[in-house]
N, C-alpha and C positions, 0 to 999 in steps of 0.2 A: 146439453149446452155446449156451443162450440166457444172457443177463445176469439174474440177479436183482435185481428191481426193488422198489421201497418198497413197493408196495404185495402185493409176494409178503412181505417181511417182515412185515407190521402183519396181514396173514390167522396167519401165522405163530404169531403173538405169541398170538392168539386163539385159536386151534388147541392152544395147548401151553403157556402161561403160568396159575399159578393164577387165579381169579375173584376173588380179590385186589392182582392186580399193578395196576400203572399202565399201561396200553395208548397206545402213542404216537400213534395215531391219536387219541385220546381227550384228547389235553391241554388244558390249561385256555389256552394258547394262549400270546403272545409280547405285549408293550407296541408293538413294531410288528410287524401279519402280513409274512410272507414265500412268496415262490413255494413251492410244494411243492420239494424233490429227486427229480430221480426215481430215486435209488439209495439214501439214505439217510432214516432218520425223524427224525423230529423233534430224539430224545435222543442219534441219533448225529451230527444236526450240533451240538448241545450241545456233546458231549465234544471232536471236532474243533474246536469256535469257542473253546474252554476251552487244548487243547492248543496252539493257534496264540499265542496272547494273551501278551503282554508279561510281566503278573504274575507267569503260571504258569511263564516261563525264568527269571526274580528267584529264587525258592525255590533254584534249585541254590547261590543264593551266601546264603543267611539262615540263620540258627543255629537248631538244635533244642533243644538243652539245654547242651552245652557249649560256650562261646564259646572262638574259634579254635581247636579241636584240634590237634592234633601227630599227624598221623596219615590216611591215604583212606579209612578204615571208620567212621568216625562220623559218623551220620544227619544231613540238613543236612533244611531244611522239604519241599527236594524229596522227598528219599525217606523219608521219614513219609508224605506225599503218595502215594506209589505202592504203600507197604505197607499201607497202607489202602484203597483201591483193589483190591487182592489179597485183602484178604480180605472187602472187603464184596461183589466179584464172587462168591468162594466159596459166600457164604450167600445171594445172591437167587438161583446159579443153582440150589443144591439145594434153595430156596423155590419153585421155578419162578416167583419174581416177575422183573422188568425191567432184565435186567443194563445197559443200554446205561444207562437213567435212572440208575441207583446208581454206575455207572463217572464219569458226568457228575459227579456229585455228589462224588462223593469227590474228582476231580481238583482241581474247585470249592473244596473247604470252608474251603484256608488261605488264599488269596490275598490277604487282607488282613492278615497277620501283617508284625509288624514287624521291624526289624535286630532282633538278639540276641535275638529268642526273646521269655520273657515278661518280662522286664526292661524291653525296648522299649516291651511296652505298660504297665507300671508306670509310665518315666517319661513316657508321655503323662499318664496317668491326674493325674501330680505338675503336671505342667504346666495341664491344664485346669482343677486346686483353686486354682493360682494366679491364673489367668487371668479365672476367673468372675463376679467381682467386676465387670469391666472389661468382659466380651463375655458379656450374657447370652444364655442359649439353650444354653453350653457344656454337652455332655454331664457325667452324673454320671462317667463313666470312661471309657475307651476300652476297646471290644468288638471284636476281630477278627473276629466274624463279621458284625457290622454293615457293619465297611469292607469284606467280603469280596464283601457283596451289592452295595455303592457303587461296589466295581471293577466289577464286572459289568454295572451296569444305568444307570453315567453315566462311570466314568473309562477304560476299554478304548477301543481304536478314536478314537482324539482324541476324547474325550469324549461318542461315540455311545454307550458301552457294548457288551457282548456281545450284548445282546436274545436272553436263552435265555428258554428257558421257565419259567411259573411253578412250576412242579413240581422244575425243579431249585435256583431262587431260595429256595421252600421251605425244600430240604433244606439249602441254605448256610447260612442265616438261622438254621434250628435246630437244628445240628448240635452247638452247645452253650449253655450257660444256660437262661434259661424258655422254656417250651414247648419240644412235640415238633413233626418233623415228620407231615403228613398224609398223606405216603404212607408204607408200612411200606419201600421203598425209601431214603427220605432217614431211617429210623429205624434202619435196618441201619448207616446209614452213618456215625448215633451214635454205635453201640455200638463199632462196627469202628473208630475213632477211638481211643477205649478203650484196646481192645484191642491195636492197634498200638502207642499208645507205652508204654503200662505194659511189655508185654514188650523191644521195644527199646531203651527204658529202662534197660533192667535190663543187656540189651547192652553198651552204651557203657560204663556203669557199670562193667563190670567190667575191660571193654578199656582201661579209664584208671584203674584201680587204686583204686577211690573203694569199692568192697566186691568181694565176693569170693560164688559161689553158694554157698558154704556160708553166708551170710551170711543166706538170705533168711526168713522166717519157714517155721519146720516145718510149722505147719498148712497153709500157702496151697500149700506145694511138694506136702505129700499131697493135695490134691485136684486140685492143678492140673498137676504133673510138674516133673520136676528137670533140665528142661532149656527153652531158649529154643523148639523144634519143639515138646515134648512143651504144653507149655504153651499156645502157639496153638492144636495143634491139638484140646488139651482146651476151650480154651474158642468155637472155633469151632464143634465137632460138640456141646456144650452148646448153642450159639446156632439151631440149625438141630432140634435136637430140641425145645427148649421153645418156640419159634415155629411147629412146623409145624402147619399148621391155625389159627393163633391172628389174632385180627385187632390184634395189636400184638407188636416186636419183642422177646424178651428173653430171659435166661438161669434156670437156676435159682438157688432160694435160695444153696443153698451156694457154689456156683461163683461166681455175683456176688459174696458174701461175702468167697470166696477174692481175687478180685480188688480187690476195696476197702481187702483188709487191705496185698498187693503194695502197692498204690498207695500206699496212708497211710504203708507200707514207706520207698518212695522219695521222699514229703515230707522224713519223718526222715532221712535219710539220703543220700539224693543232692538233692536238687533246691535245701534249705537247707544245706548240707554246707559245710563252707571248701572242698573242691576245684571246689566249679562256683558258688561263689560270690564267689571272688576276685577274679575281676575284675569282678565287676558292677559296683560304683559306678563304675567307668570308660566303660563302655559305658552304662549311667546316666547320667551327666553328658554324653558325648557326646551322646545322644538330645534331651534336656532343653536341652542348648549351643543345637543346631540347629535345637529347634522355638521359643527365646527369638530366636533370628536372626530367624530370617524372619520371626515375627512382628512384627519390631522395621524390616524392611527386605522388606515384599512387592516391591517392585520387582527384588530378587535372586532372587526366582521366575523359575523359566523359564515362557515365555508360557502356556504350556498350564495352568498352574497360579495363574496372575494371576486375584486376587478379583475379582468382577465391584463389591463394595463392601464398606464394613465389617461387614456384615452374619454372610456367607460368607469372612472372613479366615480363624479359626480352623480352618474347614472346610478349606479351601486348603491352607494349613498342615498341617494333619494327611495331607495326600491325599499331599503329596511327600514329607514325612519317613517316613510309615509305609511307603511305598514302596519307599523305600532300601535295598540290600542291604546286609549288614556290611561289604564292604570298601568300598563307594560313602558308605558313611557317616564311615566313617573317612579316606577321602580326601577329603572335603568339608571330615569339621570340621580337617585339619592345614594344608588351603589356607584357613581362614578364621581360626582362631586359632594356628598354631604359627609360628613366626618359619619361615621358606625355611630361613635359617641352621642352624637347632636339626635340620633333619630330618636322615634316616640316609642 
């Protein structure tokens, strides 16, 4: 038995990947080169430098949608992360495009999410409109996929970064808001984003009593199925038909439709709701407590996060708090503002 070697897989890739994939031989390359592997390509040391890294163990303790649940089945950022993952491998392999590059990419896409989900990044967003005035340069809002790329390419590794490829940085970078990605790999991993939470979404939602499936809009269930499988796997074998041969990723009319209406569904309904929104201002205020701290007191930075000037404060700041998983946050802010006394 011989080993197979990278460069049996990158013939491979050639061999049986569409004229559309991203060939890992072919990458637009790393900020700094590295020795070949000789057992792995490019995008599969990608996903290995992804799966080692600090950030991507934080996701098992950061909120998805409902903050602190009462229960071991409700999705935390990790397993969004992996269910997405699952299905954007799905469709690049029956694309025959680049499963290793879209597996890098999906594992990639959260790791700059904050504690509690999207509240975390609302209360940066509150924080930077106040701070503006005082530190210019402060962004218009805070973008998880920005710090997702910042993890990767300057805070991982004591501040070396991951140094993946650009093809995976791509697909981080545009996995939501403006622009798409360039390769139709990091565009799968768009959609399958989508895809993953609208339907697990609807999960949670119901395993915490916040609606009920009969609850979900009639039209979107007839196109889409009345159930959490039947619904995936409608809109995954939609994704795989109307992309195949296509030089961009996407669904049809109606099915996207269906899924737009789901979604706008769970605005109304779950995401604004009194049950998943009750405790926000608390975790709110948390957020917002911690990033007035340190910005008030850089020196209670841990070293690896010390401004190099006031330039890069806000920057700092944002790098650790966003960082934080929910219960690292909440045990930060009770050793900084709750009396010893008062605790339980």
């Amino acid at each position: 038995m011989s080993a197979l070697l990278r460069t049996d897989i990158e013939a491979g890739e050639h061999a049986s990947l569409s004229r559309l994939a991203a060939f890992a031989d072919e990458t637009r390359g790393r900020a700094r080169a590295l020795d070949p592997d000789p057992y792995r390509t490019e995008y599969q040391r990608d996903r290995d430098r992804i799966i080692h890294s600090k950030a991507f163990r934080r996701l098992m303790h950061k909120t998805q949608v409902f903050l602190a649940p009462e229960g071991d089945h409700y999705r935390t950022r990790l397993t969004h992360t992996l269910e997405v993952s699952q299905i954007a491998r799905s469709v690049a392999r029956a694309l025959r495009l680049n499963e290793d590059l879209t597996e890098a990419i999906a594992l990639g896409h959260d790791l700059g999410h904050t504690p509690f989900g999207h509240v975390g990044e609302d209360a940066l967003s509150a924080c930077y409109d106040e701070v503006r005035a005082t530190y210019p340069g402060v962004p218009d809002a805070y973008h998880h996929n920005v710090q997702s790329v910042r993890v990767i390419e300057e805070l991982e590794y004591d501040g070396k970064g991951l140094n993946l490829t650009w093809e995976v940085r791509d697909g981080v970078a545009h996995h939501t808001g403006d622009g798409m990605p360039q390769t139709l790999e990091g565009q799968i991993v768009r959609l399958a984003d989508r895809i993953a939470y609208v339907n697990h979404d609807i999960d949670d939602a119901v395993r915490g009593g916040v609606l009920s499936e009969c609850h979900l809009p009639p039209h979107a269930v007839a196109v889409l199925g009345a159930t959490h499988g039947a619904r995936i796997r409608t809109m995954v074998r939609d994704t795989i038909a109307t992309s195949d041969g296509a030089e961009k990723i996407g669904m049809s009319a109606e099915v996207w439709d269906a899924m737009m209406e789901l979604r706008s569904f769970l605005f109304e309904n779950v995401y604004l709701s009194p049950r998943a929104k009750e405790e926000e201002p608390k975790s709110f205020g948390v957020v917002k407590a911690l990033f007035m701290h340190y910005l008030a007191h850089p020196e209670a930075l841990p070293d690896e996060y010390r401004p190099v000037g006031t330039g890069d404060l806000v920057q700092r700041v944002t790098d650790y708090v966003a960082g934080m998983t929910d219960r690292f946050a909440i045990g930060t802010y009770q050793d900084l503002f709750v009396p010893a006394s008062w605790r339980m």
